[in-house]
N, C-alpha and C positions, 0 to 999 in steps of 0.2 A: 682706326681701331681694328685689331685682328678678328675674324669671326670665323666659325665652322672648324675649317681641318687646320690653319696656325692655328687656333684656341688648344686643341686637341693635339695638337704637337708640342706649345706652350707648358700645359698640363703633365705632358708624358717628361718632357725634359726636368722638369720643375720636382717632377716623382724621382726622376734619375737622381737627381741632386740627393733626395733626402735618402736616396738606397746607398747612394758615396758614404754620405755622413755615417750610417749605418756600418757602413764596413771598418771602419775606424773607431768604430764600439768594443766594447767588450764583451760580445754576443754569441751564443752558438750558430752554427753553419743552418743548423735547422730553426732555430730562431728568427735567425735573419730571413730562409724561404717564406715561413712562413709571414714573419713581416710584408716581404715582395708580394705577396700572393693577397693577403690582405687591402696593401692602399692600392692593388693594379684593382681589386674586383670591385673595390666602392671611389675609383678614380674620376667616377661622373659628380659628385660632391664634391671636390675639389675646386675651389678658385684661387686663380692668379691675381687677379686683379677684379675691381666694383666697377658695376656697368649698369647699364637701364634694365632691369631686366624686367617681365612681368611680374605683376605681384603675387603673393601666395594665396593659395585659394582657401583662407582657414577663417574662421568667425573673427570677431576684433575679440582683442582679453579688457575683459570687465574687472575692476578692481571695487571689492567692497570693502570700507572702511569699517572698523570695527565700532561699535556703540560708544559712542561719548571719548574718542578719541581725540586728540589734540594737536596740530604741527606742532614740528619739533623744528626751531631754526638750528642748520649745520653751517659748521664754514667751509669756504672754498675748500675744496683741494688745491695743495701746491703740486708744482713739475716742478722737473729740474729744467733746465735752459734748454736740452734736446729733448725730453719726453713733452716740452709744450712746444718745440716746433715739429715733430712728429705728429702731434696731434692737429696742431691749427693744419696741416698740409690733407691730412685726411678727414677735418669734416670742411676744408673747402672744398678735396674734390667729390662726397657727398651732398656739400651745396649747389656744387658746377651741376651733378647731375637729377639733382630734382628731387633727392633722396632727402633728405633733412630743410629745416627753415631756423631762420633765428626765431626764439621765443622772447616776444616783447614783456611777455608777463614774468619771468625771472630776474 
């Protein structure tokens, strides 16, 4: 797994990409700098790929139910044949890496 300066080459190529796309818009010349100037100055938010990363240092989010409320059973959502194997591929490799668990109580 790449770390440090590939990450940060990774990231910079992955920007390049979407400044291509951009040029292929229908956009003004100062539109688009300003675009460039934009995803280069918050390019540290950016990810390529999910990793172990540490976790966020924020309170846990409390949910309060409201008074005399009720579950509501939903049904499944369907996929289509690619949006569910796009999905099973990414929450195994969130399984793989520690990030998610199966919930037995669902």
């Amino acid at each position: 797994m790449p770390t440090g300066k590939d990450i940060d080459e990774e990231v910079h190529n992955s920007l390049q990409e979407i400044l291509r796309e951009a040029q292929t818009q229908d956009i003004s010349p100062n539109v688009r700098q300003q675009f460039k100037s934009l995803i280069f100055e918050f390019k540290d938010i950016v990810r390529t790929r999910i990793g172990s990363d540490p976790s966020a240092d924020i309170a846990p989010m409390k949910i309060a139910l409201k008074e005399n409320s009720k579950p509501v059973w939903v049904r499944m959502r369907r996929y289509s044949p690619l949006q569910a194997n796009f999905l099973r591929i990414k929450v195994d490799k969130l399984r793989e890496l520690g990030l998610v668990r199966r919930n037995s109580n669902s």
